[in-house]
C-alpha positions as CSV (number, residue, x, y, z in Angstrom):
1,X,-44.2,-38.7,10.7
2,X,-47.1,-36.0,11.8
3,X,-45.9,-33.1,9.9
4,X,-46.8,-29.4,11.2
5,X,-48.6,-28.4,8.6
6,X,-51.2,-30.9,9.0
7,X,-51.4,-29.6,12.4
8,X,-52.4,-26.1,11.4
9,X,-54.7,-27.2,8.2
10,X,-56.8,-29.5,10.9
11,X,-56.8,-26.0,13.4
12,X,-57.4,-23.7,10.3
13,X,-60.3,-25.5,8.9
14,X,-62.1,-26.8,11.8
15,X,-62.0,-23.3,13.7
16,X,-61.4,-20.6,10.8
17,X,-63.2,-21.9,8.1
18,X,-64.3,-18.2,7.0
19,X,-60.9,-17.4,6.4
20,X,-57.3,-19.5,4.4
21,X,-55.8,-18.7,7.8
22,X,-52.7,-16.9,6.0
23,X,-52.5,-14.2,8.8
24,X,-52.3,-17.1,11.9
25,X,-48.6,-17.7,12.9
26,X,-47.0,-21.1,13.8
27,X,-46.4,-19.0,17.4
28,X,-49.9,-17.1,17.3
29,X,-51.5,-17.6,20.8
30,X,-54.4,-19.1,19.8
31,X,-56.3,-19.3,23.3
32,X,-55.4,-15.7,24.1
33,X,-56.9,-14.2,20.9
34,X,-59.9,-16.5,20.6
35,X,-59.1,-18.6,18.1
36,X,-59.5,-21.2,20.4
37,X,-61.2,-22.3,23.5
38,X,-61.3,-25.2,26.2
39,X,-63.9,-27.3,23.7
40,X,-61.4,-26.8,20.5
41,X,-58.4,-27.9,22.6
42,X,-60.2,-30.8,23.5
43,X,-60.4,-31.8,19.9
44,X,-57.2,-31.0,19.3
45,X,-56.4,-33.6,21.6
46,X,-58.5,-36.0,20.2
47,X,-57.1,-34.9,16.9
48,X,-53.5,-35.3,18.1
49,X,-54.4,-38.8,19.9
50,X,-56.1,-40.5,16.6
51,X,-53.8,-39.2,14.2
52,X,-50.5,-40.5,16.2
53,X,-51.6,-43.5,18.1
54,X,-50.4,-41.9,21.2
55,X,-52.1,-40.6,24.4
56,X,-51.8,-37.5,26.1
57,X,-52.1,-37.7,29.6
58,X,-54.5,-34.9,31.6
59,X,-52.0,-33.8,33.6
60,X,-50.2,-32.6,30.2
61,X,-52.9,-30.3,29.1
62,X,-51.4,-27.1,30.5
63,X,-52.4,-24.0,28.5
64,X,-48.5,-23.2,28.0
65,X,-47.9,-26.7,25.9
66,X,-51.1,-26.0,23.9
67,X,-51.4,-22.4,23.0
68,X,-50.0,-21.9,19.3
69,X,-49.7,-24.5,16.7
70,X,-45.3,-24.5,17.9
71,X,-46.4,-24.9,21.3
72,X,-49.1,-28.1,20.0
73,X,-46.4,-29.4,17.8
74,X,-43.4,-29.5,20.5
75,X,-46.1,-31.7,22.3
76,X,-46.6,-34.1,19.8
77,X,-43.4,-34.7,18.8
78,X,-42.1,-34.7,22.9
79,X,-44.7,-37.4,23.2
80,X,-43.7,-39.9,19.6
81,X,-40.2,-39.6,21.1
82,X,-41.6,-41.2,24.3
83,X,-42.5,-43.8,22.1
84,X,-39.9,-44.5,19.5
């Protein structure tokens, strides 16, 4: 089971490696403050995809589902129940 703290060590050390990402909440926006960008979602994604053998269809990629590691989570585990 994809656990959401593996989600936010992958977002912590591939896009604040200068900091232990302490002050980044589970609920943070991550697009609106910068943390992220259009690129770093797309690694996400291909992150997400590889780590849980499932695929995330483009018309899923709205900014809403994939804004704060909750929002990323929620998506993940929406999309292993489509599975199971």
């Amino acid at each position: 089971m994809f656990k959401k703290e593996t989600l936010r060590k992958f977002i912590i050390n591939e896009f604040l490696s200068d900091t232990s990402g302490e002050e980044i909440g589970n609920d943070m926006d991550l697009i609106a403050t910068g943390i992220i960008d259009s690129l770093a979602v797309l690694k996400i994604i291909s992150f997400i995809e590889m780590t849980n053998d499932i695929a995330i269809d483009p018309d899923e990629l709205d900014p809403e589902k994939l804004n704060s590691i909750d929002a990323i989570y929620n998506l993940i585990e929406s999309k292993i129940s489509q599975v199971a």
